[in-house]
Residue, then its C-alpha position, 0 to 999 in steps of 0.5 A: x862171881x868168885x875167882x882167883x887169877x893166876x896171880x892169886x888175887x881174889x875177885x867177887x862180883x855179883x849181878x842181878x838178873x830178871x825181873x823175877x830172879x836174883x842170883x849171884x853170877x860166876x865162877x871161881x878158880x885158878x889155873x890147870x888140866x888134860x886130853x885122850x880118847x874113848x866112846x860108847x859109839x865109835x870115836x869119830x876123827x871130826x876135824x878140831x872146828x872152832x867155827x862151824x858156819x850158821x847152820x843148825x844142823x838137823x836140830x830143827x827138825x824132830x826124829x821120825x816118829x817110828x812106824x806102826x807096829x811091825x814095819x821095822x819100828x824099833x822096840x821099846x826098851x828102858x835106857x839110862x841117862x846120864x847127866x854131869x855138871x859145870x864144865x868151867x876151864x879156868x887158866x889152870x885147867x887150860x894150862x894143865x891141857x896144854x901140857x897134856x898135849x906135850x906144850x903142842x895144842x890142848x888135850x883134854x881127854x886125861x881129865x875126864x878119863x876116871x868118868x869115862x866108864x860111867x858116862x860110856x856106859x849109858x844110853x845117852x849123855x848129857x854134859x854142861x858145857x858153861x863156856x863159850x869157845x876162842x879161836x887161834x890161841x886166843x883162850x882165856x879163864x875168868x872172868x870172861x872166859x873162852x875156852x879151847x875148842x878141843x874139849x868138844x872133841x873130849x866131851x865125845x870122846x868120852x860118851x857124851x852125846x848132848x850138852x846144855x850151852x845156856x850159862x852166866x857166861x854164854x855172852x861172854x864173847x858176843x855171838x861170835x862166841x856161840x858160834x864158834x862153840x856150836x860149830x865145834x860140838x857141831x864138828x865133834x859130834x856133840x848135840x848141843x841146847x840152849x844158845x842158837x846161831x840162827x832162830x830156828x837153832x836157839x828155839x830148837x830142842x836138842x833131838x835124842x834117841x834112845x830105847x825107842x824113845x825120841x828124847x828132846x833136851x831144852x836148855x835156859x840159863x837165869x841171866x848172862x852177868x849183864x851183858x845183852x843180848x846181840x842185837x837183833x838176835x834174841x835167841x842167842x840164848x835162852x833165858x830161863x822164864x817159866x812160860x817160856x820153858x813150859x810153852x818149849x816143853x810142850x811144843x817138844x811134845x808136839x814133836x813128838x818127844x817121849x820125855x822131855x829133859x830141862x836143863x836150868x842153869x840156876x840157884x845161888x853159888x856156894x850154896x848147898x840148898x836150892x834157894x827159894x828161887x829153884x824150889x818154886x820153879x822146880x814146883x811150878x815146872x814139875x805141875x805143868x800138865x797137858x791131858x793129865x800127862x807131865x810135860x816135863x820129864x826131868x829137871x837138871x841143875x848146874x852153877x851153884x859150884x857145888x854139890x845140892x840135893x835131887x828131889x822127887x817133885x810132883x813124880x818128876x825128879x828134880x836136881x837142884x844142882x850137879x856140881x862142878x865138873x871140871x874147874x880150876x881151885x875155886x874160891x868162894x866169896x867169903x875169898x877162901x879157897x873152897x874144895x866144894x867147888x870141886x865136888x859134884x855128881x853124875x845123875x843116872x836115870x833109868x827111864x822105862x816104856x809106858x805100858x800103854x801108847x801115849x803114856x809117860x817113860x817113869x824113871x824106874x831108877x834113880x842114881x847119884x854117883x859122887x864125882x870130885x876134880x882132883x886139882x893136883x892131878x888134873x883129873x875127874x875121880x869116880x869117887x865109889x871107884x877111888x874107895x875101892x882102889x884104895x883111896x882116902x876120899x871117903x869123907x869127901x863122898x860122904x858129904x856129897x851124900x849127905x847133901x844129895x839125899x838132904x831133901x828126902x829123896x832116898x824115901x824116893x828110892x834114890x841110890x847111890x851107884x858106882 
């Protein structure tokens, strides 16, 4: 784990955690950024939680499978996915949304503004949110972080709909820490997979509908930067074991998911190619099979910090890794401040209906739109939308390029989008 602390000291630390898998564990930044509105539903005034209660909502429960034809069923259509990388609120980034809300509380909406269009836009939107949640002014970065429950109500105002909760940092303020945080995405109106306050919750896919399809959104992390799991609570997060993952996939299906979407917090930090960790189980995920139809639909990667490729594997689509979202300055293990870890990418996936019942959504487009946390601004950039006012950022959104399509996925029709 890497980080500078607002005093500019530099810490590395790193774990090992699994039987299986070594990685290192952290994040790295400083101090900095932001809050305002938008959606592609109405933005709901839900109150600011930070508890929630333990309830699991009508998570637990899958949608209802649509009626037989005629009876209202709702037609099928082809609808677009969204997904982003690490939300990571270092002492800077919650400094720069205090100040955004004028020094009276923290508002994060300016900083996620230069996305909005694109994550507004889609069908459905799936976010990374790495922390867990403080309460009563008590927030801090790293290295163990809780962050302000007002970037719950940012994240939807945004468009978000879901978010995969099952990081290195989950643990880092027991379940107490989980509890806040999903009773705040809970108050917001954001979906949440990965972390649970109750069994039923922390085995429970996150339901999704869209086009007609009912869209299960399971979440699993690599390990928790050693710290255990609560006791008597095995499921406040999920930890990331192929059968584990393959066993949920397919349970989801038996609820009747039309496509099935694994978010794995993974991989190796700083490191622009997917380690041999991720290349395996992204393979063994992507064969798993029942009745000859894939049981996973989608692959999406978060916590290496930067930017690493997307890949076809087995006809599924694969990406080792989005990339930062919103993080301070990061600095990177050799000590050095890293603009890396500021750069990521939105995936934009447009699933289409199966031409016959019971077959498989095929994502018929694939995109990758180059995203990059501007830390002087405090503000998320669309870079293809900055090139065309003008900006000088061409170089940063080429190298995003070079590293996303370094696997061979444009042969796969991947493109970049606006």
């Amino acid at each position: 784990m890497t980080q500078r602390t607002p005093q500019g000291t530099v810490v590395l630390a790193a774990v090992m955690i699994g039987a299986t898998l070594t990685a290192t564990a952290g994040c790295a930044a400083n101090a900095g950024p932001a809050q305002e509105r938008n959606p592609k539903q109405q933005s709901e005034k839900h109150p600011e939680g930070d508890r929630g209660g333990d309830r699991g909502g009508d998570r637990d429960v899958p949608p209802p499978a649509p009626s037989a034809a005629g009876g209202g069923q709702e037609a099928q259509r082809a609808f677009t996915l969204v997904a982003s990388g690490d939300v990571l609120p270092h002492s800077s980034i919650i400094s720069k949304a205090n100040a955004d809300a004028g020094g009276d509380g923290y508002d994060f909406v300016p900083m996620l503004k230069g996305v909005e269009p694109v994550v507004s836009k889609a069908d459905l939107a799936i976010c990374h949110m790495e922390t867990v949640y403080g309460e009563n002014g008590d927030y801090t970065g790293y290295p163990s972080f809780k962050s302000p429950p007002q970037i719950a109500r940012a994240l939807r105002a945004t468009g978000y709909d879901a978010c995969s909760t099952a990081s290195n940092h989950t643990l880092d303020d027991g379940a107490a820490g989980v509890r806040r945080t999903l009773g705040a995405l809970d108050k917001a109106g954001v979906k949440h997979a990965g972390s649970g306050r109750t069994a039923a919750e922390g085995k429970s896919p996150a339901w999704l509908r869209a086009g007609g399809a009912k869209v299960a959104q399971l979440a699993y992390t690599y390990g928790t930067n050693g710290y255990p799991l609560p006791k008597g609570k095995p499921w406040t997060v999920n930890l990331m074991e192929r059968e584990r993952i393959i066993a949920d996939a397919r349970a989801a299906r038996k609820a009747g998911a039309d496509v099935v979407v694994v978010s794995v917090h993974w991989g190796t930090e700083w490191q622009d190619a997917p380690d041999r960790r991720q290349l395996s189980l992204g393979k063994q995920l992507t064969e798993s099979r029942t009745r000859g139809r894939p049981d996973i639909d989608l692959i999406l990667g978060t916590h290496a910090h930067v930017p690493q490729a997307y890949e076809k594997v087995n006809k599924t689509w694969v990406v080792y890794g989005m990339g930062d979202q919103i993080a301070g300055e990061m600095i990177n293990h050799d000590g050095e401040s890293d603009p890396r870890g500021n750069q990521g990418t939105l995936g934009r996936f447009t699933f289409a209906p199966p031409a016959a019942s019971g077959g498989r959504w095929e994502v018929k487009k694939a995109e990758f739109i180059p995203q990059w946390f501007n830390t002087d601004t405090g503000r998320v950039t669309n870079l293809n939308a900055a090139l065309d006012r003008g900006a000088d950022v061409a170089d940063v959104r080429d190298r995003i390029r070079r590293v996303v399509l370094s696997r061979g996925a444009g042969k796969d029709g991947l493109v970049m989008g606006k």
